[in-house]
C-alpha positions in Angstrom: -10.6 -30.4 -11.1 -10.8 -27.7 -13.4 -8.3 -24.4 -13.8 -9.0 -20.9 -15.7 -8.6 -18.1 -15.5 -11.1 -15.5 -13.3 -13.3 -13.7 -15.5 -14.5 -10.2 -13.1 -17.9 -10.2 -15.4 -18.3 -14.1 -16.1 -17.3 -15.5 -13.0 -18.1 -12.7 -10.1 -20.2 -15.3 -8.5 -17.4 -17.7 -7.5 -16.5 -14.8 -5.3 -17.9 -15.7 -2.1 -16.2 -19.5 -2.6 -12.8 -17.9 -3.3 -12.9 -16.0 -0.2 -14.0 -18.3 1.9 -11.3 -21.0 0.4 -8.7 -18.3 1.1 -10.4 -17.7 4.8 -9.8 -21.3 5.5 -6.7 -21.9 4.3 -4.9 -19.0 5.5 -6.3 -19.8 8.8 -7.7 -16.1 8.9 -11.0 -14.5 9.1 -13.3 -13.9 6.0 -12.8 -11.3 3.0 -15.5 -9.3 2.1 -16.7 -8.9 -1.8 -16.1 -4.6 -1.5 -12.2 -5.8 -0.1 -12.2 -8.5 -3.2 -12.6 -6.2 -6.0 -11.0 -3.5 -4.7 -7.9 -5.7 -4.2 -7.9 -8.2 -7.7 -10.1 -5.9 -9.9 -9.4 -1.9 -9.2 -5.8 -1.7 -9.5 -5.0 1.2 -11.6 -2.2 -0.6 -13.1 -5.1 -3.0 -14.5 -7.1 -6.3 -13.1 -5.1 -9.1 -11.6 -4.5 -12.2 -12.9 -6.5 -14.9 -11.1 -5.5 -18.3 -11.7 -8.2 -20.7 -10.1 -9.0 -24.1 -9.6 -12.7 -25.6 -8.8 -14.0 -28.7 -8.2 -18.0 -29.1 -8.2 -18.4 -25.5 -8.6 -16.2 -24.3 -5.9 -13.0 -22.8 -5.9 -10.4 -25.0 -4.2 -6.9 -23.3 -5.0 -5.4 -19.9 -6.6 -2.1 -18.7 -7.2 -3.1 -14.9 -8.5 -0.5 -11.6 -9.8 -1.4 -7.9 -9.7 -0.4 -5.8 -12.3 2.3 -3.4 -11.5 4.8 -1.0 -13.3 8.7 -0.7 -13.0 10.8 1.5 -14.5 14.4 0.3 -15.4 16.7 2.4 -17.4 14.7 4.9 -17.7 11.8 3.0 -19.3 8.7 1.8 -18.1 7.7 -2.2 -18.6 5.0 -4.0 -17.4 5.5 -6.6 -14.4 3.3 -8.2 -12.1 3.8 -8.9 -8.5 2.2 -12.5 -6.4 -1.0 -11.2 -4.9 -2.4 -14.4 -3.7 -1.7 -17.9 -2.7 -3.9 -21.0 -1.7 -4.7 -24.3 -2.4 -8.0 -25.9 0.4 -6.0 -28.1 3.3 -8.2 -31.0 1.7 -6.8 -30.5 -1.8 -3.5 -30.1 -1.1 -0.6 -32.6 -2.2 -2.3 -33.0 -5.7 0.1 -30.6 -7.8 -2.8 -28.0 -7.8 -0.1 -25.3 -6.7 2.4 -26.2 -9.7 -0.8 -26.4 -12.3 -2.0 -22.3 -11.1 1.7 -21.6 -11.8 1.7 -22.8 -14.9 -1.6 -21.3 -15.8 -0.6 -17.6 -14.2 2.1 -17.5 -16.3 0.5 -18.5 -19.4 -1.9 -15.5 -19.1 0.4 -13.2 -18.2 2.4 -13.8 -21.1 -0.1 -13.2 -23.3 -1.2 -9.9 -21.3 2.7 -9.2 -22.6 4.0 -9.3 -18.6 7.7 -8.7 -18.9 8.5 -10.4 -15.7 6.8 -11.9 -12.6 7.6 -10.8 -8.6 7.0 -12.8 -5.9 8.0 -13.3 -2.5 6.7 -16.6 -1.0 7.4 -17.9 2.1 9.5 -20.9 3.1 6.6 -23.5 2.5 5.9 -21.9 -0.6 9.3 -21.4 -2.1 10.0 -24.8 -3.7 7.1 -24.6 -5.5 8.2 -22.0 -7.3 12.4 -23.1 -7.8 10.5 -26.1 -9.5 8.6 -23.6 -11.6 11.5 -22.7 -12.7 11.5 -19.2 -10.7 15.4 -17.8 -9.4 15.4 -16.8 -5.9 17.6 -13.8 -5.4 19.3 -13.1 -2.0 18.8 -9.5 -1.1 16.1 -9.0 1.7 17.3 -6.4 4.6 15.9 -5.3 7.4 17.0 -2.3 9.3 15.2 -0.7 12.7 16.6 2.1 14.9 14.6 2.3 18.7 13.0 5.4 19.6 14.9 4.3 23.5 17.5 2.3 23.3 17.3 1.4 26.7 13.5 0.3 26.0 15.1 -1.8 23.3 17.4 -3.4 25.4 14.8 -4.4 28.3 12.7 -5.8 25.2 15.2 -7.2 23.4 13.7 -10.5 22.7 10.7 -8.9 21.7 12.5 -8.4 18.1 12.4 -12.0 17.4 8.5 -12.0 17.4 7.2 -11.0 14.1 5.7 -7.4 13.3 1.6 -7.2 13.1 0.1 -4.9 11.5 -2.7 -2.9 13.1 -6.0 -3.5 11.0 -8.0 -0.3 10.4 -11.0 0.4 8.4 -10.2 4.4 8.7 -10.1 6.3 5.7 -8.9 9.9 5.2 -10.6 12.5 3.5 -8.1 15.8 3.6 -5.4 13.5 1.8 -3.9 15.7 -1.5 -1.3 14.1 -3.7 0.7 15.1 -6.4 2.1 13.4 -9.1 5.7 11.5 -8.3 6.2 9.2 -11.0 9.7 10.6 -12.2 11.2 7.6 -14.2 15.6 7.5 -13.8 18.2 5.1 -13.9 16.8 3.2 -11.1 15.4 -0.9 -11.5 12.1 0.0 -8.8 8.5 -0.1 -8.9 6.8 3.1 -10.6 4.5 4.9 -7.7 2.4 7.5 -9.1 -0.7 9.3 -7.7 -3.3 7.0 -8.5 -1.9 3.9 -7.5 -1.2 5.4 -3.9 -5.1 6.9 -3.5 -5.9 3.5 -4.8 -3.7 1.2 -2.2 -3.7 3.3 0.5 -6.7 5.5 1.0 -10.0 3.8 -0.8 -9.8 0.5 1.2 -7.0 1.0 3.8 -6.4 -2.8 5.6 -3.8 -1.1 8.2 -3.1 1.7 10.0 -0.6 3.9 8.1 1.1 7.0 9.7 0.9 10.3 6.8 3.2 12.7 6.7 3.2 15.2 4.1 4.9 18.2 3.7 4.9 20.7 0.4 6.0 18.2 -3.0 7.5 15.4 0.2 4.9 12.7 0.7 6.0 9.7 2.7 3.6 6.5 4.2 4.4 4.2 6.9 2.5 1.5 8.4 1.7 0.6 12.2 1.8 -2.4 14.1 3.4 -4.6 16.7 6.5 -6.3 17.3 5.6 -7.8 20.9 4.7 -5.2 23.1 6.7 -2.3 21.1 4.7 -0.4 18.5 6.8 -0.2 15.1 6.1 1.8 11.8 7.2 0.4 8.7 8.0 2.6 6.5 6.7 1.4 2.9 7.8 4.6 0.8 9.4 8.3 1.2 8.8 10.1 -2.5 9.0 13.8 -3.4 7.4 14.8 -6.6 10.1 18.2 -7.0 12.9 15.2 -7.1 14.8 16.4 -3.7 16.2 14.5 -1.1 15.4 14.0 2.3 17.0 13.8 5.3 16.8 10.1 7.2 17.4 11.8 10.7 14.5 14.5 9.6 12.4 11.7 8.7 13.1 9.6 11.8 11.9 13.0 13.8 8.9 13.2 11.6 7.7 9.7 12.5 8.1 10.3 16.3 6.0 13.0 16.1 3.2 11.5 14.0 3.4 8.4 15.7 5.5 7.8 18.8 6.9 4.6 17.8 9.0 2.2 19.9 10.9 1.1 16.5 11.3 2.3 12.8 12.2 0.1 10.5 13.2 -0.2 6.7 12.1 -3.7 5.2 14.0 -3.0 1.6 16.3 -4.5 -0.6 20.3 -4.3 -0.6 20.6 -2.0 -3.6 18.4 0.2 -2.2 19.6 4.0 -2.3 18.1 4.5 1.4 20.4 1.6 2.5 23.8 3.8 3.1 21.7 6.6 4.6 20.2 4.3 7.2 23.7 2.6 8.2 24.8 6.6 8.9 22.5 7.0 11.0 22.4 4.3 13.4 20.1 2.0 12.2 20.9 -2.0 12.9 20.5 -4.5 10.8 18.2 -7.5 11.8 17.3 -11.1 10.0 14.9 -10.8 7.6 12.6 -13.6 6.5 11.4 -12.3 3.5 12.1 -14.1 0.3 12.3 -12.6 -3.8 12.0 -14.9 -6.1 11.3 -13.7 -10.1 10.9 -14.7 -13.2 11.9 -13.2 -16.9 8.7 -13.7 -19.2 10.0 -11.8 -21.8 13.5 -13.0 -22.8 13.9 -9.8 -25.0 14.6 -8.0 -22.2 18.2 -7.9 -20.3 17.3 -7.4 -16.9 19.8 -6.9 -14.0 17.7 -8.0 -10.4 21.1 -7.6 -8.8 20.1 -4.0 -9.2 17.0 -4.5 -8.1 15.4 -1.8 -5.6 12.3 -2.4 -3.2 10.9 -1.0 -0.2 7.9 -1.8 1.9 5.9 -0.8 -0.4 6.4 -4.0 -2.4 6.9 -6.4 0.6 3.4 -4.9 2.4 0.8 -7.5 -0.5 -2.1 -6.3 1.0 
């Protein structure tokens, strides 16, 4: 077994083994190439780090990080958030998983990555406490039903877990203005390219759109059970106002008709107080954050630590 690190000029034909590793692994249908490179190679925020594994010139395992901005106190550093996970069910059991670690966090160290993001699930998570990775408590989830009463006929329908709605759709009248504005705030920076490049190049969901003047907010459709939920993954507005949560409750039920609406973010979230007002519930959440410092020069607070949907949603 050998590990390095993907090269998207030397090694572009191990492409069609990675997918196909990651098909069978994740028990899902097959990636295309376009899907590949636009995921692990376009990112505005630069190419991903792909940490592989082959064995007789096919790629058995990969634990890979996609660039991604933060802002905290004002300044922007570089971070990287877990893009990809998988090790071939034959392979498995041989410390292949600990070894990509390892080798991930080499490279991004020397690409100057100031910390690591990641949000494994439960299978996944001792691998990376092992690593040496701290695993931070602070996963919400809040929903409010478009009917109560629907809600409470479906009520067991909130234990089944959401699914997005896959959609190949992309639109064309989309106009977005800048809405970096960096503040006192520990959250991921989300400027115009990197939302033309997530959400509207090679969209892998249905997302609802609703934009009004310098307001632009995103949310993404699926199922919980029978009900049709949005996620919302972010709510920006480039002139720096605030909205209103009931307005953009309304806005959503127009554009969408949703059974639920939900909030998948993190405690210190600034929306968080805002949706408790207005009569959204708080359900389990089975998302994990885990992280890990890189650069020790850096003093950074996760406590404070803001996420949204937007970070959760990993393509």
């Amino acid at each position: 077994m050998e590990s390095f690190i993907f090269d998207f000029k030397q090694d572009i034909s191990f492409t069609e083994s990675f997918l196909a590793t990651a098909a069978t692994a994740h028990g899902e249908q097959m990636r295309t190439k376009d899907w590949f490179l636009w995921k692990f190679r376009d990112n505005p925020f630069g190419e991903s780090i792909l940490a592989c594994a082959k064995e007789n010139d096919q790629i058995i395992g990969c634990v890979a990080f996609g660039m991604q901005d933060f802002v905290y106190e004002g300044k922007v550093i570089k971070a990287a958030l877990s893009f990809e996970t998988f090790v071939h069910p034959d392979h498995q059991g041989n410390g292949i998983f600990k070894r990509l670690i390892d080798v991930a966090e080499t490279e991004a160290r020397r690409r100057k990555i100031v910390f690591l993001l990641n949000f494994p699930n439960f299978q996944s998570l001792p691998g990376f406490i092992k690593s040496g990775w701290s695993n931070i408590n602070c996963a919400e989830y809040w929903i409010r039903p478009n009917s109560l009463l629907k809600l409470i006929l479906r009520i067991r329908e909130l234990k089944t877990s959401f699914s997005p709605t896959l959609s190949g759709y992309v639109r064309k009248d989309i106009e977005i203005e800048e809405l970096s504005r960096p503040d006192s705030s520990f959250k991921s920076v989300i400027n115009r390219e990197y939302i033309l490049w997530r959400f509207f190049k090679y969209p892998v969901a249905e997302y609802a759109v609703i934009q009004q003047d310098s307001f632009l907010t995103l949310g993404r459709v699926g199922k919980r059970g029978t009900l049709k939920e949005v996620q919302v993954l972010f709510a920006e507005d480039s002139a720096g106002r605030h909205f209103s949560v009931s307005e953009l409750f309304n806005l959503y039920k127009k554009e969408s008709g949703f059974d639920l609406l939900s909030f998948p973010i993190s405690r210190k979230n600034k929306i968080r107080n805002k949706l408790m007002l207005n009569f959204f519930i708080k359900v389990p959440s089975q998302t994990n954050v885990t992280f890990k410092i890189l650069d020790e020069d850096y003093d950074l607070d996760f406590t404070g630590l803001e996420l949204s949907a937007i970070n959760y949603h990993t393509y």
